[in-house]
N, C-alpha and C positions, 0 to 999 in steps of 0.2 A: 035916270036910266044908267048913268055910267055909277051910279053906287052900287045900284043893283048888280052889272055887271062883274064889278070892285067884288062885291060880297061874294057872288058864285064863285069867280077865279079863288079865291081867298079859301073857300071850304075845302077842296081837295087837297092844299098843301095841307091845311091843318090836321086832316083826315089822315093824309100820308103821314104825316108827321108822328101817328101812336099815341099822341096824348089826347085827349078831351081836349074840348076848349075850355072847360073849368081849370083845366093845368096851365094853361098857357101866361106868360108874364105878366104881372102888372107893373105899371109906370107905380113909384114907391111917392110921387108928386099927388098921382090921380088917390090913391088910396088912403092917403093925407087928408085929402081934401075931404073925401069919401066919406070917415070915420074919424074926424080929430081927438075925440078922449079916447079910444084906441092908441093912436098913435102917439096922442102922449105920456099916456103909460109907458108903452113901449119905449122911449126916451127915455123914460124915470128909470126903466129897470135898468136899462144898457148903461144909464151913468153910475146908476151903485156899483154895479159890479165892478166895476174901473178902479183900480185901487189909487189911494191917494196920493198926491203928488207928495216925492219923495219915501211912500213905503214901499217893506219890501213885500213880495207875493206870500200868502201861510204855505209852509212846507204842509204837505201832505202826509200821512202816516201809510204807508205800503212795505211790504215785506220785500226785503233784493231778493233778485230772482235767480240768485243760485241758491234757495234755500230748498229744502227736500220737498217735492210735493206728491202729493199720491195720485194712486189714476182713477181717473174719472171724475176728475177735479178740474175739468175745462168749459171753458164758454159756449157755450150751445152757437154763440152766432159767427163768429169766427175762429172755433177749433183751438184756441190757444189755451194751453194753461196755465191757471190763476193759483198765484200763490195762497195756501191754506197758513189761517191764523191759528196759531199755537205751534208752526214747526217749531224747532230745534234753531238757536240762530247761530254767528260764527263764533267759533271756540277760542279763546284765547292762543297762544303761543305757548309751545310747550319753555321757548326759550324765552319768555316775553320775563323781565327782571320782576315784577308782580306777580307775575305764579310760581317762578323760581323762589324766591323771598316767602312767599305765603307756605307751599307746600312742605318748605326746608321749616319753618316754624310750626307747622304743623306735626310732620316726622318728632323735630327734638320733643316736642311735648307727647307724644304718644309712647316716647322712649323711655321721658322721664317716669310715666305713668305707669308704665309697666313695670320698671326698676321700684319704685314707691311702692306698689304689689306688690311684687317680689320680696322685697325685705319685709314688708309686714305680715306676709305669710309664710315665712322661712320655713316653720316648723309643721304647718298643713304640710306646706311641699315635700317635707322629707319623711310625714306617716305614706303622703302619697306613695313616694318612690318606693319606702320597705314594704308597705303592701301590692304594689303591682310586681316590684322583685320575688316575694312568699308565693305570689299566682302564678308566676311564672313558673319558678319552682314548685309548688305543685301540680301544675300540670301535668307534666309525664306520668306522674301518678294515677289523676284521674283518665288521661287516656290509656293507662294501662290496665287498668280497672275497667275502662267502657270496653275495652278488647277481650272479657274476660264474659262479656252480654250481662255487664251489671250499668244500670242506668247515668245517667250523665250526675242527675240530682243524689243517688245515691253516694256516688264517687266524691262526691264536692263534698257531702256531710262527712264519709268519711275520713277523706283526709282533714277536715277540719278537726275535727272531734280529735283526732290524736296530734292534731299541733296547738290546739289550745290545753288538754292533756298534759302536754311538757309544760306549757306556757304557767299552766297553774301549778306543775308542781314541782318548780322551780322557785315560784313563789312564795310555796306553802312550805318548801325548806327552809327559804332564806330569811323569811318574816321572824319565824320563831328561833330560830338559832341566833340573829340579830339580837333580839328580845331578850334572850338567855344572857348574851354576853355583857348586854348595859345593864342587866341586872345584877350581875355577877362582878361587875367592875362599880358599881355605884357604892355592892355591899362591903368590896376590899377594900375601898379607896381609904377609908380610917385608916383601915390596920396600916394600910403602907404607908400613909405618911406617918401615923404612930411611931411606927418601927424606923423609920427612916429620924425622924423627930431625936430617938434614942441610942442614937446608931455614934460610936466613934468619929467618924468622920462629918458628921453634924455640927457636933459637941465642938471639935477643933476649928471649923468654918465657923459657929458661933463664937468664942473668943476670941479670936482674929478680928475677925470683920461684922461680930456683930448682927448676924442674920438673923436673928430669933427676933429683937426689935422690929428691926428692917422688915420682917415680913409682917408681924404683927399688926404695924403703922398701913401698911400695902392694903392686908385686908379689912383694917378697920375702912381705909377709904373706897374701897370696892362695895363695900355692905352698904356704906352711905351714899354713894353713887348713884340717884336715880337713872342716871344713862346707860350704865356699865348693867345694871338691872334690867332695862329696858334694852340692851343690844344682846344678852342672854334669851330673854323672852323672844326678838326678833331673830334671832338662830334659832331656837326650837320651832318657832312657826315657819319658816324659811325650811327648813328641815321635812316639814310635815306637808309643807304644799307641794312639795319637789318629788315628795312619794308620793302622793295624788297626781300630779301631771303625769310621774311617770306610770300610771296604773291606768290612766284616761287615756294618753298617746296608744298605750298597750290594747286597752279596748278597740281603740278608732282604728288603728293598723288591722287587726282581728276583723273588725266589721270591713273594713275596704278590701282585703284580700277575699272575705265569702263574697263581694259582692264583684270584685274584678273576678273570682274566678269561675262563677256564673255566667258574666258575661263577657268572656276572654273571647269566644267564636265572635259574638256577632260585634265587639271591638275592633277583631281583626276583617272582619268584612267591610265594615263603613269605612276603615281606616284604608283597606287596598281600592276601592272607588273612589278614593281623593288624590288615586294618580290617574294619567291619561291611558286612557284602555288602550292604546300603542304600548306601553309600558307596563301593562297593570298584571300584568304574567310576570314581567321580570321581579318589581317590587313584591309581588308574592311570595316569588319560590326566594329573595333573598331573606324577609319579615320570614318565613319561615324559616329560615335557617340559624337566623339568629334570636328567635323567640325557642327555635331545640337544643340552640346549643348554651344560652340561659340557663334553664330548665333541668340538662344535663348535669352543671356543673354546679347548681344548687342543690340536687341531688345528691350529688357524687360527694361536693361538699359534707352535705350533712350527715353522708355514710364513714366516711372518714374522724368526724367528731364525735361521734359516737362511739366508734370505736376507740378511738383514743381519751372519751370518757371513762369508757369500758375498762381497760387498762391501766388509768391512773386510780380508780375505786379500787380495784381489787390489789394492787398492792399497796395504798395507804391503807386499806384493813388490815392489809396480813401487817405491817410494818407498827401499825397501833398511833396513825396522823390523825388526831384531831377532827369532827366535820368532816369525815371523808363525804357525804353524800351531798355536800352541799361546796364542796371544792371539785368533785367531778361534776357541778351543773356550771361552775365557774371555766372548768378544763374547758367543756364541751361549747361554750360562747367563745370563747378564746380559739379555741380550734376553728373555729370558720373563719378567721382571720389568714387568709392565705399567706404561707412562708415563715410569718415572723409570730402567728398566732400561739401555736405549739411550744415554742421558745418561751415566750412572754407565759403562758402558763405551769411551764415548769418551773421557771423563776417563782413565780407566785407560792406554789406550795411547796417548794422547799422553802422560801422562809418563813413558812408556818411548820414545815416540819421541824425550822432548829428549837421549839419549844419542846421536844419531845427528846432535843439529844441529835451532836454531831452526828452520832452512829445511823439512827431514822434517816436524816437527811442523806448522807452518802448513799444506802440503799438506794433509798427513791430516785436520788439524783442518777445512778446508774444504770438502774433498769429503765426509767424515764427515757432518758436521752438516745440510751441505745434502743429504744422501742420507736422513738422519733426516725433514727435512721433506718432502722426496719420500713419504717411507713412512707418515707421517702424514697425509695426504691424498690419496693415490691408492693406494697398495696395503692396508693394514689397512682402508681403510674397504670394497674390495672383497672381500680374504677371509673379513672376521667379519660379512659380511651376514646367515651365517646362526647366527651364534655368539649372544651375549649382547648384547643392549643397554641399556646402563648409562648412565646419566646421568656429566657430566664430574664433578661436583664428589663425586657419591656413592662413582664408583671412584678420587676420589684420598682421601676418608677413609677407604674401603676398605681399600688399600693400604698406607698409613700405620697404620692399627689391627693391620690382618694381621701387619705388617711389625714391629710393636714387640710382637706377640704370640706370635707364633711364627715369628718371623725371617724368612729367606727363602722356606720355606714358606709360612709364614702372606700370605707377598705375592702368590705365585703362586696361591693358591688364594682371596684376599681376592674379586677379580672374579666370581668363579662365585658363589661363595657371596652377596652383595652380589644379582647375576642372581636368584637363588633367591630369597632372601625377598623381591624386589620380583613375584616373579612371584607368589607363596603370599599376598601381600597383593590384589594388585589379584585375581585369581580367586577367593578366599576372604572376604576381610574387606571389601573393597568391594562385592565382592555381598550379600553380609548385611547392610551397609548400606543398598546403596538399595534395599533388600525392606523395611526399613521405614520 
């Protein structure tokens, strides 16, 4: 009776309580007893897992939790999020002595690398520069010709066509007059030493001292000389390769100028979206101003050589010089040499004109020169009004720098360039100045 009682009292707490009586505790004694291969299992596991006396616990592999994680990357059962494998993990130190060290060994070698390019393509680099210089300068051309409703393609062939034109028939002077002359000096050379051989002043140096021996002895050991033989042979092939490079270069510059000046537009379009569209109007309207004033002054240039081509032909004809038509292609190269060009070519053909007599020379040297200062104060100041304006003393260190730099190139292009950064400082760097 009182268990039964015991039992009824007993069901309403349990009832209140929310759980089943399946839920409710059991003595861990009674359940032992209840099930012992259960429960010895159960001890079996609980001891494995206990790590052994004296080790330490295995680290776990988990990602730190300030690493990037995305969204929708959380645990369904309490909302947290779970770091995602394959983030991005922490970045070195910009100052950490190991990536300082690495990045500085990385830099010099990529400098070296460049530099080791650099020198072993010197001479690509510099068909480079005279062919994007030639497109430049002809530009003006062909956009003065597209302004005229003659096509872009059309303009390009035509100013090529008349600068390969000179190019070829400068060549097709120089080749055979070359030609003429070492034929002409191979057929005298007898006579002159003949003559020279029988000449007074021979005679008296031979019984003095002997010379006619003395040379004798010289050239019997030249004849026998396989090396002196073979450093003859390596001049003449020396000679003949040096006119093929220079007739390849010639080519290569020719094909790179039709091909920059094709695609001169769409050069200068990818080249002005490689600045920040904040900026990419400024860098336009400067690239343009210094791709026209280029352009102008390779023009204006070549309008000036020519005329002063022009003028040295027609009085070494009247005058009766030598090669006139192949020393005005010499004038006309010379001439694009700003300031010292002109100089340097009248030097040249007066002392070809003293073969012809003091009198030749004096002529030419005074119509020359006074034709030079004609063209320095009345024609060059007129055609490069719209060219480059250079200070006198910046484009004669220009020239002189260019010139000891990269030869005759470096002279012809010392001016432009010289134009350029005067023009990139005064729009750039003096305005940032007086802004503050």
């Amino acid at each position: 009776m009182t268990d039964k009682t015991d039992e009824s009292s007993a069901a309403p707490e349990n009832s209140g309580g929310g759980q089943p009586p399946s839920a409710a505790p059991q003595d861990p004694e009674a359940a032992r007893r209840k099930n012992p291969a259960a429960a010895a299992l159960g001890l079996l596991v609980h001891r494995l897992r206990q790590p052994l006396p004296g080790a330490q616990p295995r680290l776990r592999f988990e990602m730190p939790p300030e690493y990037s994680l995305q969204n929708g990357d959380r645990d369904r059962t309490d909302g947290e999020v779970q770091p995602q494998f394959g983030s991005p993990g922490p970045r070195i130190s910009p100052q950490h002595p190991l990536y300082l060290g690495f990045m500085g060994t990385v830099g010099v070698g990529l400098a070296l690398l460049v530099y080791w390019i650099g020198s072993n393509t010197t001479q690509l680099l510099l068909w480079i520069v005279a062919a994007l210089f030639i497109a430049l300068g002809l530009e003006p051309v062909v956009g003065w010709l597209e302004g005229r409703k003659i096509p872009r393609p059309a303009g390009i062939l035509v100013s090529v066509t008349v600068l390969v034109s000179a190019v070829v028939g400068f060549f097709a002077t120089l080749i055979p007059t070359i030609v003429e002359q070492v034929t002409e000096i191979v057929q005298q050379a007898p006579v002159w030493i003949r003559d020279f051989i029988d000449s007074d002043f021979f005679r008296s140096l031979d019984d003095q001292f002997g010379v006619r021996e003395r040379v004798t002895e010289e050239l019997d050991k030249f004849v026998n000389d396989p090396a002196a033989l073979g450093g003859i042979f390596g001049g003449v092939v020396g000679f003949g390769s040096t006119v093929a490079n220079s007739l390849f270069g010639t080519l290569v510059v020719l094909v790179l100028s039709l091909y920059f000046l094709a695609a001169l537009p769409a050069m200068k379009r990818w080249g002005y979206r490689l600045a920040p569209r904040s900026r990419r109007h400024r860098v336009e309207a400067l690239s343009e101003e210094i791709t026209r004033s280029v352009g102008n002054y390779v023009i204006g240039q070549a309008a000036v050589a020519l005329l002063n081509a022009t003028f040295a032909f027609i009085v070494m004809s009247i005058v009766g010089i030598p090669f006139a038509l192949l020393l005005a292609f010499v004038v006309a190269l010379l001439a694009f040499i700003p300031l010292v060009g002109g100089m340097i070519a009248g030097i040249v053909v007066l002392l070809v004109s003293l073969t012809e007599g003091w009198q030749a020379a004096a002529i030419y040297g005074i119509c020359y020169f006074a034709y030079l200062q004609f063209e320095a104060y009345f024609i060059s100041p007129r055609i490069m009004q719209k060219a480059v304006a250079v200070p006198g003393a910046v484009a004669v260190i220009s020239v002189i720098a260019g010139g000891s730099l990269l030869g005759v190139l470096g002279a012809l292009i010392a001016i432009p360039t010289a134009a350029a950064v005067l023009l990139l400082i005064r729009e750039i760097y003096i305005v940032r100045q007086d802004q503050h």
